[in-house]
N, C-alpha and C positions, 0 to 999 in steps of 0.2 A: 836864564842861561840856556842858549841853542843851539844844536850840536845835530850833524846827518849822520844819520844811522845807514848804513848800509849791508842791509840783509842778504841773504844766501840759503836755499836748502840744500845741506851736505849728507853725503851717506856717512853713516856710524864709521868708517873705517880713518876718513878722513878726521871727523870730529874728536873721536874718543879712542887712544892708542890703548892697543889690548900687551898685557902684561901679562900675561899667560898664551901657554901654546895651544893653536887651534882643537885639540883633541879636549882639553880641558876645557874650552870654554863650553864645546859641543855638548861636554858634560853637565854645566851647568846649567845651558838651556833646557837639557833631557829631563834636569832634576827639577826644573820649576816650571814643567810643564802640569798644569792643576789637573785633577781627575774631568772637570767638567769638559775639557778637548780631549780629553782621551781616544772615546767613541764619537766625537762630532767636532764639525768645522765649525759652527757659530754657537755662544751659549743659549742655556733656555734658562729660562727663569723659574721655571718647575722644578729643575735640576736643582737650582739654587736654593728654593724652597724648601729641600729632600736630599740635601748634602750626604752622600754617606759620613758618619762620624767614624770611621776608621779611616780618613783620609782628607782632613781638613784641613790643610794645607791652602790656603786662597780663598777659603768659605767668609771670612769677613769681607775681604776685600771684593767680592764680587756681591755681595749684599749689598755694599758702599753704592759698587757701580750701578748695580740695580738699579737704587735708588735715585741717585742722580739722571742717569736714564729715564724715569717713570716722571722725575719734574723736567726734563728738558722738554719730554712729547707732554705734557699737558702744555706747555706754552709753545709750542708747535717750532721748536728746538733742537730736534733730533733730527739732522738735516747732514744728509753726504755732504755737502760744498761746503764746510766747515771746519776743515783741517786747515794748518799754518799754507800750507802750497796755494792753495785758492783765495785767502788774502792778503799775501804776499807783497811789500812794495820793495823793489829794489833798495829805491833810497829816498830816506823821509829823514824831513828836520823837524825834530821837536822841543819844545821849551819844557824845560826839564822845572815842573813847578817845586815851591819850598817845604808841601806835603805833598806825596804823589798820590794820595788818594782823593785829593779836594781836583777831582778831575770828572768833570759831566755829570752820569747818576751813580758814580761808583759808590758814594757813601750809603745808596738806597738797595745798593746790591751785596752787602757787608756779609750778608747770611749766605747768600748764595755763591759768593766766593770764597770764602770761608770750607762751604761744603767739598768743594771742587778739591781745596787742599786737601782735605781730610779722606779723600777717597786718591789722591798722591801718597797721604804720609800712609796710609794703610798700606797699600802696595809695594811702597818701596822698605818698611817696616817687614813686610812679609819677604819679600828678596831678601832680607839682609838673615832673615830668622833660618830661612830654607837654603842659603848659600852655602856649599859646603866649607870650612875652612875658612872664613871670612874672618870671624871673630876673633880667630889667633893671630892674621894677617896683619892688623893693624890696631888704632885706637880705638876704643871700644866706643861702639856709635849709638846717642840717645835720642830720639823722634820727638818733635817737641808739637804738640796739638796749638797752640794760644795762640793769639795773633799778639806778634811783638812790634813796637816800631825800633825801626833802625836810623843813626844818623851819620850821613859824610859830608865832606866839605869840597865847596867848589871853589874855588878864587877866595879864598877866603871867608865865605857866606854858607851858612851851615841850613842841610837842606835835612828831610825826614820821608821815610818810607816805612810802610807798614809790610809783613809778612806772614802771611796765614800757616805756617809753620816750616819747620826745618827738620833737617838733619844734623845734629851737631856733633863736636867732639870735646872733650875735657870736661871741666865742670859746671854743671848748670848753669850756679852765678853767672860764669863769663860767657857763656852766649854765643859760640862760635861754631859757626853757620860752614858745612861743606857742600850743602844742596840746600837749597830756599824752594817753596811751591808758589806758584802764582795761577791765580784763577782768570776770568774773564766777567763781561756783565753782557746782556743784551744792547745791541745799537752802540757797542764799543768798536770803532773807527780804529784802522789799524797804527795812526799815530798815537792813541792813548792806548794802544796796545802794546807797544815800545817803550811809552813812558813807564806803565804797571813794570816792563821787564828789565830793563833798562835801573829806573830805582832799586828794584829789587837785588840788582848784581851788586849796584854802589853800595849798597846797604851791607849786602857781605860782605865786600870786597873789603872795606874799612875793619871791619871787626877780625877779618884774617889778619890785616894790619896791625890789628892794637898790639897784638903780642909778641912781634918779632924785634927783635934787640938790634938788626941788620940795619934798621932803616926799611925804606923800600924796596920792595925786590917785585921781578918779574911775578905776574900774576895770572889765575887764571881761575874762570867762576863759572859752574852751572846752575843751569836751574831746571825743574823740571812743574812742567804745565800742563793746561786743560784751556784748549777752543772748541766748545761745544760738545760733541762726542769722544773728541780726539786728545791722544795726551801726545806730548810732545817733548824735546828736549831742547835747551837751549845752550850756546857758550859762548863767554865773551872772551878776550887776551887782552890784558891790560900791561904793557913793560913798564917798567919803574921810570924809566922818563918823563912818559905821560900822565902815571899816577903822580909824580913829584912835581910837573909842570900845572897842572889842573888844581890839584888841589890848592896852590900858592896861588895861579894866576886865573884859572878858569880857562876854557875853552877859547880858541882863536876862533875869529868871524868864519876861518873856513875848515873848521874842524872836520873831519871824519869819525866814525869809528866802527867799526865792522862786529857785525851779529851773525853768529852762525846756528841752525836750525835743524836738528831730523827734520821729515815728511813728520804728517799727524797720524796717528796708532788710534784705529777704532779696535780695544780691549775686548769687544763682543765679537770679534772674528779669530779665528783660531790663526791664520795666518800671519797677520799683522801682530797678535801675542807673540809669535814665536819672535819678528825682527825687535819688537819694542822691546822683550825680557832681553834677546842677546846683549843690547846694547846698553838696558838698563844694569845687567849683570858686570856686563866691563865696565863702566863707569864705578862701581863700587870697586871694585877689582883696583882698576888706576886710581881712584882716589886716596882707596887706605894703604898702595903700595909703598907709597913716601917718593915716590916720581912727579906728581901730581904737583905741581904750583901752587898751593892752599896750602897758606900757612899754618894754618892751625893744625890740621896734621902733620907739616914739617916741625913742630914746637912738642908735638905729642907723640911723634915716633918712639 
């Protein structure tokens, strides 16, 4: 099944609608500003090393990054030109395979995407802990480390994707995804880069599905990623049309469907921390407000 994806990088304003007043969110970024930008614009790794423990607030998560950092530069990976803006294609058609991991050498790179997740789920695990007021906000959110596969249906024919962990809401059992992590591999082409993301939304998207009594209803999926140094946000809008056309019939030979992107967030610079937390902060913010398109929070409000 093949389907053009046509991308865009958006600013956070456009992408993710803030449901709080500017003065509040200011607050939020103030508050999940780590000790380690306190006194300096980029981190050190000595810093890291010598955390003060009165103030450990990001001390895993910047371990995490370390480390993934320490294996990108030994394969000579640690590389500027590796944010989503510089491989970027407007509009690419991709064959949407029946595992989205049975794609090139992805199965060879299982560990190392894996990792990429795990240094998202820590992150956005640490925003959610240091958030103030979050937790009374909305449904109470669990971080799930495992790789799960997920399955949706296209025309008919049932497809499978894998996800190196989530954000979920309700109960474990049911497995309902508000944020999904997707990694990348070496010598990964920006059409199996769509596919990884692209599976990844259908994956949720369906399981936001399982539990809504409505039928179909308007839809709408983030996800948050790792190309190379750089983390990034992604969203897709799916209306119930086309999820209820798709799923019965599959995609028409001249399909569209639009991906939208932050710029990429090098986490070792103190400035680009500041726009990724803003944006990552509202995104929790509109997700658990019950405004937010995701069923599974609309079902857990």
């Amino acid at each position: 099944m093949s389907v053009a994806i046509h991308s865009k990088i958006t600013d956070i304003d456009s992408l993710i609608p803030r449901v709080v007043d500017c003065e509040t969110e200011d607050k939020d970024v103030d508050r999940l500003i780590p000790c380690i930008f306190k006194h300096a614009d980029i981190a050190d790794e000595n810093f890291i090393l010598d955390w003060p423990k009165e103030d450990f607030a990001f001390n895993f998560f910047f371990c995490e990054l370390y480390s993934y950092r320490t294996e990108l530069e030994a394969y000579g990976l640690l590389k500027d030109n590796m944010g989503i803006s510089n491989i970027l294609t407007p509009s690419e058609t991709i064959t949407i395979p029946r595992k989205s991991w049975k794609v090139s050498t992805r199965d060879h790179s299982s560990l190392f995407i894996h990792a990429q997740c795990s240094v998202s789920r820590v992150l956005m695990e640490s925003i959610y802990d240091n958030l103030e007021g979050i937790k009374q906000q909305g449904p109470r959110v669990q971080f799930m480390p495992s790789t799960r596969e997920l399955k949706y249906t296209i025309g008919g024919n049932r497809y499978k994707t894998r996800v190196e962990g989530a954000a979920i809401v309700g109960p474990r059992a049911q497995y309902l995804p508000i944020l999904s992590f997707t990694g990348w591999f070496e010598h990964q082409t920006w059409n199996e880069f769509l596919i990884e993301t692209f599976s990844a939304m259908l994956g949720q998207l369906t399981r936001n599905l399982s539990i809504l009594r409505t039928g179909f209803t308007d839809q709408e999926v983030f996800i948050v990623g790792f190309h190379g140094p750089y983390l990034h946000i992604a969203r897709g809008y799916f209306p119930k049309g086309l999820i209820r056309r798709v799923h019965a019939e599959g995609y028409s030979e001249n399909e569209t469907f639009s991906l939208e992107f932050t710029r990429g967030y090098n986490l070792w610079l103190k400035v680009d921390w500041l726009e990724a937390i803003r944006a990552l902060a509202r995104l929790f913010r509109y997700l658990l407000s019950g405004k937010a398109k995701v069923g599974a929070v609309q079902v857990n409000m």
